[in-house]
N, C-alpha and C positions, 0 to 999 in steps of 0.2 A: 504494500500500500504506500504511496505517494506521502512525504511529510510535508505540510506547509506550514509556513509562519504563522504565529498566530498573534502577531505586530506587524503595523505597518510602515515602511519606510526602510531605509537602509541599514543593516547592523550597526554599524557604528551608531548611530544618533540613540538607536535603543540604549547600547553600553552605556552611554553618555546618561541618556534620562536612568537606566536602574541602577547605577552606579549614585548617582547625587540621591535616589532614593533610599540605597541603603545606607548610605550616610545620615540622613534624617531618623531615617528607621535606629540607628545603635544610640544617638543623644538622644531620642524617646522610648528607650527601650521601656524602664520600669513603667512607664502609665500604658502602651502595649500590652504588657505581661498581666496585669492589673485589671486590664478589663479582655484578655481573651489570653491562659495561661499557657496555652500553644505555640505561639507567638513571643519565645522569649529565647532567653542566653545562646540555646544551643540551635535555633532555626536561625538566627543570625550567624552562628557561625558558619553554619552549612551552608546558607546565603554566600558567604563572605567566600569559601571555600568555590562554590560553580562558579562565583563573580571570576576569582584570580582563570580558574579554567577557561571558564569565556572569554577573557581579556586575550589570553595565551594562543588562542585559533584565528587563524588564515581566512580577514573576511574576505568573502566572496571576491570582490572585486581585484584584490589582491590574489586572488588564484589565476583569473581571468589574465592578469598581467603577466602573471608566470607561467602560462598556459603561451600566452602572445611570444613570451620573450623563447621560448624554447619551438612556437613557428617561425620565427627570425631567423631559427638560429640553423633551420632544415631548409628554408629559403637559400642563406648565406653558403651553405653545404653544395646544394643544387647549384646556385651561380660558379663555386668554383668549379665544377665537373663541367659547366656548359665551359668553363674558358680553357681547361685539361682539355677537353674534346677538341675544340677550335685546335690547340696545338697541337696535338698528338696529329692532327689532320692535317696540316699544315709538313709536318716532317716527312709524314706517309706518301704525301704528294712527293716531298723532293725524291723521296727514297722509290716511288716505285711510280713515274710519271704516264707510262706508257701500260702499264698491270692492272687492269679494273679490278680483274676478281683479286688482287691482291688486297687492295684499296677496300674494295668490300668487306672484306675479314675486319678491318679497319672501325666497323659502321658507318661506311658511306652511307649515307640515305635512310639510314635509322636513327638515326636521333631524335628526328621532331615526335617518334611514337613513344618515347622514353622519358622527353624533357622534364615532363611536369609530375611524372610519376616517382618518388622517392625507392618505392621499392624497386620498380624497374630500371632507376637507373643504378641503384648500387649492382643490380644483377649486369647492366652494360658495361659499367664501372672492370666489372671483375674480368668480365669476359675481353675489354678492349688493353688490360693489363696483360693476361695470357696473350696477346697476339702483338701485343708489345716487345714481348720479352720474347717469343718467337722468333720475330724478326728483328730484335736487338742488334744485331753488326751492321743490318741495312740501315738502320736508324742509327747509329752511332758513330756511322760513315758519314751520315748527313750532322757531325755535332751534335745530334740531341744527346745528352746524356744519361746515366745510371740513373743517376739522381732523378729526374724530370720522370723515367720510366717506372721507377719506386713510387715515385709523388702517387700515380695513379691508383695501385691499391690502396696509400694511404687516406684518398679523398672516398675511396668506397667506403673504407671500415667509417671514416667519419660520417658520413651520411645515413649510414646505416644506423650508431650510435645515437643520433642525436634524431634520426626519425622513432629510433626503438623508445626513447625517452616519451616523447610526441605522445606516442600509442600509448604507453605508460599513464601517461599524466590524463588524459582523454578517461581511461577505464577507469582509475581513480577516481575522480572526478567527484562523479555521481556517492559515492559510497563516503569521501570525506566531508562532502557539501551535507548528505542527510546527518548526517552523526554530528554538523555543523548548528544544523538546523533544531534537531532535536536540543543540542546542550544551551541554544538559546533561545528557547520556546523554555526553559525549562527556568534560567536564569529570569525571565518575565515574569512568567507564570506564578513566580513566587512572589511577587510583588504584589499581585492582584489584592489578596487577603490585608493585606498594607495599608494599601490605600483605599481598601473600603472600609476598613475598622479605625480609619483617620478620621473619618466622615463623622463617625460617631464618639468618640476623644474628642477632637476639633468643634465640635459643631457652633460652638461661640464664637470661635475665633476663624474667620476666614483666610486672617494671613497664615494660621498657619494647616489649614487645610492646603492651600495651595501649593505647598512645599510636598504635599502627597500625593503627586500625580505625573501619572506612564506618559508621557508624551512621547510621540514619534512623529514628521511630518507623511501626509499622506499622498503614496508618488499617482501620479497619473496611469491611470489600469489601459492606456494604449501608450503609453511611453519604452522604450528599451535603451538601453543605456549598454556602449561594446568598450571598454578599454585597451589601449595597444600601447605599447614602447616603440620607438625605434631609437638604434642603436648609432654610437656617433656614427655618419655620414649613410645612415640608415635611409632607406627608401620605402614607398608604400602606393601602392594606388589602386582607388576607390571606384566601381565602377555607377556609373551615376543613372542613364536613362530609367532601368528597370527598379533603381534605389529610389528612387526620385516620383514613378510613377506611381506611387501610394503613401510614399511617405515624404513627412516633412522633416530634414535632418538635419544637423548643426555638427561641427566640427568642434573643439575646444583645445587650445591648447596649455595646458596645466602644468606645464613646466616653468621653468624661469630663463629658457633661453629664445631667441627667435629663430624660426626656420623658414624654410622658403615651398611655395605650391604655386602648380600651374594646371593648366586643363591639356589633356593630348589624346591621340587615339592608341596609341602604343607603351607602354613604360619605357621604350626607347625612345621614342620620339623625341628629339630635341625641339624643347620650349621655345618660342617665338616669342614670350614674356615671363619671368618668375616676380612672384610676388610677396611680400613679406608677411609670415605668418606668425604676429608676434607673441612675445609670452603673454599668457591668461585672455587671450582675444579667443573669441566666436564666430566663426562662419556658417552662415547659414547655404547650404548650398543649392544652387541653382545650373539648371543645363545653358552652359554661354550658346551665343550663335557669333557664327555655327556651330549644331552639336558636337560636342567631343565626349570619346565615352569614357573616359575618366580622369579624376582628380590625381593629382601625383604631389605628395608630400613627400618632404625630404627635409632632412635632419643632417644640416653644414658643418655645427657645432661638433665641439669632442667631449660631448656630453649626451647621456640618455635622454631624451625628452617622453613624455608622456602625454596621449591624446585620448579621445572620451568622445566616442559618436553616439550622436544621441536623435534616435527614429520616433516620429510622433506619426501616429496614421494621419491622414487626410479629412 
């Protein structure tokens, strides 16, 4: 069965409100105790005890980031094997100019079926190594070296590493989020009894009823909120017609450095204009004309930045 919150608003803001609650709650403990004897020494400790545990857990959004930071990191993985390929391709030709079927062992003309596929290409990875080291004296007649020929396994085990983590972290997910879920439903949930029997201690006094109350703010139930890192001189891009054609979406950037974005049809595409996308500013984004199908943020600095897309339906 599915666990859902049973607050609403972002964890942190809860921590924030049932944290200053149990604080209220220990300087009033004896008139507490006094009028409900349940409600005393050792339910505050145990209080006190899931608080440090909840305080301790990985909120959500913070998964999400290191969830992002370890797709960067099978991106960054994937770009080197696409630049390994180029090279490796590039010696193949000097070395065997006139040889197709040689050149094919190579992967001529397989690659674009591979690019984007992690597992697939550590399996191309592996397989374009063996035919490296095959023809090793062809290739080392043309200058390429050992070393350059080694690099190739070494970018397979790496992709594969840092995809295997990917998958990892993906199955996890689910099973650390509920157990996330649960210890803070549970850290609330104790508060409830709190501040209803504040109501009745309190009832003269209103200032200090209102020192006994759960607040959370309440998010918009067609709102989604995606967190990403990128990395210094990090890159990313957004595809916008079909983002765009239901939802209403904002960019944010939450770091403290400025970066640069422009609109293109390709992630190669060189810019015709970059624009400055500075710290703590909002973009709301819009399809320019003429259309381009995506946004491309890039990260100049040598420093992490972090960004916060934020989808409102229509």
């Amino acid at each position: 069965m599915k666990v859902s919150r049973i607050y609403q608003g972002p964890d942190i803001k809860m921590l924030d409100s049932v944290r200053t609650l149990v604080t209220h709650f220990e300087s009033k403990l004896a008139q507490f105790t006094a009028f409900d004897p349940s409600l005393d020494a050792a339910y505050l400790a145990n209080w006190q005890t899931i608080q440090d545990q909840a305080w301790a857990t990985v909120p959500d959004e913070l998964a999400i980031i290191d969830g992002e930071l370890l797709m960067e990191e099978v991106v960054s993985a994937l770009e080197k094997c696409l630049l390994k390929n180029k090279e490796v391709k590039y010696y193949a030709g000097k070395a065997f100019p006139a040889n197709t079927e040689a050149r094919k062992e190579f992967g001529e003309g397989q690659f674009a079926k591979v690019r984007n596929s992690p597992l697939r290409m550590v399996q191309y990875m592996q397989t374009l190594y063996g035919v490296a080291t095959k023809y090793k004296t062809e290739l080392l007649a043309q200058n390429y070296t050992q070393a350059a020929i080694d690099e190739i396994a070494t970018l397979a085990q790496e992709l594969r590493d840092d995809n295997n983590l990917q998958q990892l972290k993906k199955k996890e997910r689910p099973t650390e989020t509920r157990k996330r879920i649960e210890l803070m439903n549970t850290y609330y949930r104790m508060g409830q009894p709190v501040v209803n029997v504040a109501q009745y201690i309190f009832r003269t006094s209103p200032a200090s009823r209102k020192l006994f109350r759960l607040t959370a703010p309440v998010p918009s139930t067609a709102e989604k909120r995606i967190w990403f890192v990128l990395n210094a001189e990090g890159i990313r891009k957004i595809a916008l017609p079909k983002l765009l054609k239901k939802n209403k979406v904002t960019l944010t950037n939450q770091s403290a450095e400025n970066i640069e974005y422009w609109y293109a049809n390709t992630i190669g595409e060189t810019p015709t204009g970059k624009q400055i996308f500075a710290a703590g500013e909002t973009l709301t984004l819009t399809l320019p004309q003429p259309v381009k199908k995506f946004l491309v943020v890039q990260n100049s600095s040598d420093k992490k930045v972090r960004l916060m897309q934020t989808k409102k339906l229509k």
